[in-house]
C-alpha positions as CSV (number, residue, x, y, z in Angstrom):
1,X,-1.4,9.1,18.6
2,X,-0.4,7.7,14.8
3,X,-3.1,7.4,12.9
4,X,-2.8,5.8,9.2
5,X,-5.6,6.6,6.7
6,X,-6.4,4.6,3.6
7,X,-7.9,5.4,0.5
8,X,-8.9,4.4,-2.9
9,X,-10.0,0.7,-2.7
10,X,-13.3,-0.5,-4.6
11,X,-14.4,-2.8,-7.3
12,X,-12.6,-2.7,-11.1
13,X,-12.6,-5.2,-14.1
14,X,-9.7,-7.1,-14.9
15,X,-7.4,-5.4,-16.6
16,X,-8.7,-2.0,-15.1
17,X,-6.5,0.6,-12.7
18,X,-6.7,1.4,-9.3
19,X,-4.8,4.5,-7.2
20,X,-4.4,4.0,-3.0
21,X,-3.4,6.6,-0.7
22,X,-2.3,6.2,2.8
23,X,-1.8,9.4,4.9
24,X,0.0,9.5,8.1
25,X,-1.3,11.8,10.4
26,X,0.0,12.6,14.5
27,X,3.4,12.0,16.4
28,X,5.4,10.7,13.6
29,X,8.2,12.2,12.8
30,X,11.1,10.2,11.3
31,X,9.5,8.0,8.5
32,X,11.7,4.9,7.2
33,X,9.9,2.5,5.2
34,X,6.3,3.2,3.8
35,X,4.3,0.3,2.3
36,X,1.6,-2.0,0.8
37,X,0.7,-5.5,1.6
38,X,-2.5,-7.3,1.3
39,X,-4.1,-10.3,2.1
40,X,-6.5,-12.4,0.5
41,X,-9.5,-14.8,1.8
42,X,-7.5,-17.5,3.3
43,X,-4.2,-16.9,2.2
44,X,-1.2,-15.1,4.6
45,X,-1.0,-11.5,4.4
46,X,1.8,-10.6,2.0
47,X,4.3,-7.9,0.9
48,X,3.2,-6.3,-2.0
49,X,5.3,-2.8,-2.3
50,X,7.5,-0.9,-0.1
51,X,9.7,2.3,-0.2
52,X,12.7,3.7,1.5
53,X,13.0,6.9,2.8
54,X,15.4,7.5,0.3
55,X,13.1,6.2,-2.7
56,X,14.4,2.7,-3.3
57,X,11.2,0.3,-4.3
58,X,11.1,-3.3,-3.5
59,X,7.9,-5.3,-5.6
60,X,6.5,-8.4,-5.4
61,X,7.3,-10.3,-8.1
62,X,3.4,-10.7,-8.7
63,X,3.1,-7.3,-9.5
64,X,6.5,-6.1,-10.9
65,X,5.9,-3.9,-14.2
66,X,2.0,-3.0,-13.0
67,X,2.2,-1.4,-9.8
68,X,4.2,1.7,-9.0
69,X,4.4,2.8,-5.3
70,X,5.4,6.5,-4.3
71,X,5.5,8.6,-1.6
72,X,5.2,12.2,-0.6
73,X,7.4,13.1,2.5
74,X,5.8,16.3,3.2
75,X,2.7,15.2,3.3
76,X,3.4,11.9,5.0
77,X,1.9,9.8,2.2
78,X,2.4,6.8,0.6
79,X,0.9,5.7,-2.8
80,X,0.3,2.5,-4.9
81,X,-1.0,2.8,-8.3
82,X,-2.2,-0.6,-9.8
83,X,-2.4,-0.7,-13.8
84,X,-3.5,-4.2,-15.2
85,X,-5.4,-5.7,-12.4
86,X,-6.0,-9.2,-12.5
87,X,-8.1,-11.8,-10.4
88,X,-5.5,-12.8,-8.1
89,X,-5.1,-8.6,-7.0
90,X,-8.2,-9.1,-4.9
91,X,-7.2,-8.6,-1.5
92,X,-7.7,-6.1,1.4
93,X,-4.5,-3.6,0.9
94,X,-3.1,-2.3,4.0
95,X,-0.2,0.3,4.2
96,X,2.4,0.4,6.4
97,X,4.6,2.6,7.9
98,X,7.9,2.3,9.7
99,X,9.3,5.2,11.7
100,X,12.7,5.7,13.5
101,X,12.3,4.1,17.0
102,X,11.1,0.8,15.6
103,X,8.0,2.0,15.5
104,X,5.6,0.2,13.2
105,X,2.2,1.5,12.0
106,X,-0.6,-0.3,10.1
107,X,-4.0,1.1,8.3
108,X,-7.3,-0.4,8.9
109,X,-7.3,-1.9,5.6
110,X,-8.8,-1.2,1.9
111,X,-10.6,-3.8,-0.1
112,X,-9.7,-4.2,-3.9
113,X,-12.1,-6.4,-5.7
114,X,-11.3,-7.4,-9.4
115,X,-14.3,-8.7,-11.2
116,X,-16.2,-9.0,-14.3
């Protein structure tokens, strides 16, 4: 059993920094793609970040230049630091991971709150 663990959400000022982590633990082996979406009250959920296996980023264009995603192979880990927050960043952030076999994994979800 895959099992995706988030961490790092919480409540910062705009303008503030936040850091998420999303470890993959279990029978996963091959790891493709590792990301970050998020979706807001109401609104679609959304691509925010994503990374190859061979550490090509893809960004929204809502966050290009103030998020940086990363990853750590060896320990299965995926991470998305936020610089800059604004209003609009508040969301619940979920990670996802892609492995060989089409399989697709997804956390339970981190909520990011940017308020004054």
């Amino acid at each position: 059993q895959v099992q995706l663990v988030e961490s790092g959400g919480g409540l910062v000022q705009p303008g503030g920094s936040l850091g998420l982590s999303c470890a993959a633990s279990g029978s996963i082996f091959i790891i493709l793609n590792m990301g970050w979406y998020r979706q807001a009250p109401g609104k679609q959920r959304e691509l925010v970040a994503v990374i190859s296996s061979g550490g090509i980023t893809n960004y929204a264009d809502s966050v290009k230049g103030r998020f940086t995603i990363s990853r750590d192979n060896a320990k299965k880990t995926v991470y998305l630091q936020m610089n800059s927050l604004q209003y609009e960043d508040t969301a619940v952030y979920y990670c996802r991971v892609v492995a060989a076999g089409s399989r697709d994994y997804w956390g339970q979800g981190t909520q990011v709150t940017v308020s004054s």
